[in-house]
N, C-alpha and C positions, 0 to 999 in steps of 0.2 A: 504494500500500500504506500502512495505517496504522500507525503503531510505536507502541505504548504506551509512554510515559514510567517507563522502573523506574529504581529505587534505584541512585545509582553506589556503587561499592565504597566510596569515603569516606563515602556516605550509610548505610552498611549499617552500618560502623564505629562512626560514630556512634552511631545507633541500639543497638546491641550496648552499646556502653560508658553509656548513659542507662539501658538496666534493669539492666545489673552494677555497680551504685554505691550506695552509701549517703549521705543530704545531706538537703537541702530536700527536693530535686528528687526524689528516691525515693520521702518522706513525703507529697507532694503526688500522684504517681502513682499510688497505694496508694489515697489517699482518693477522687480521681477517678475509679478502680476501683471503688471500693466505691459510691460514687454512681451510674455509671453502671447497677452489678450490680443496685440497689437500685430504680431507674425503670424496667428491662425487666423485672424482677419482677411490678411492678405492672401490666405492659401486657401481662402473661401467658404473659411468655420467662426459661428459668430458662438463666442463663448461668454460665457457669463462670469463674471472677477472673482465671486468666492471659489469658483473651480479653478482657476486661476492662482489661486489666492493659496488655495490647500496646497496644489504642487507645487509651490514656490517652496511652501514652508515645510512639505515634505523632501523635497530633494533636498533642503540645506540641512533638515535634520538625518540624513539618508533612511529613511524612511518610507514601505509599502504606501499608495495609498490604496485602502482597503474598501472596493465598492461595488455594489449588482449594479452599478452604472455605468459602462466603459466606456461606452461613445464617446464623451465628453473628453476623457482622458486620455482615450489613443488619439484625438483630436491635440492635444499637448508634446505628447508626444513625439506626432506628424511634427512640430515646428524645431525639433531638436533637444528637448527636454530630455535630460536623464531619468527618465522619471518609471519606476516601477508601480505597474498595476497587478492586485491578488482581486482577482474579482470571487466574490463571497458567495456567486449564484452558481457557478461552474459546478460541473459534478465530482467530487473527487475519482481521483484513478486508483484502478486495484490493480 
């Protein structure tokens, strides 16, 4: 059986306390955001900023992000994002 590697509860923590925070780090997420929003645009994906917003702040943390919504994501992806998706809805493999 395969286990997909998810988020431990201190990862999750983490995560959680990186976008509830004001700092650099905030200001830098925001603009990463808005970078990312602004090259799917152009490649003819109109995304919405907290999707945006979550990869930014997971790839700085390296970071799954964990979701039964992948569109959006491999659309992030498309613009050169390092960004890893576990989608939650897939079946596991035996």
């Amino acid at each position: 059986m395969c286990r997909m590697d998810y988020p431990t509860p201190d990862e999750i923590r983490l995560a959680a306390a990186a976008i509830n925070r004001d700092g650099p780090e905030a200001e830098t997420d925001y603009q990463e955001a808005a970078v990312i929003r602004a090259i799917a645009r152009k490649q003819g994906s109109i995304l919405e900023l907290p999707d945006c917003l979550i990869a930014a702040v997971a790839v700085r943390l390296g970071l799954p992000v964990v979701t039964g919504n992948t569109e959006h994501f491999q659309a992030i992806q498309r613009t050169g994002v390092k960004l890893t998706i576990a989608n939650w809805r897939a079946a596991p493999i035996s």
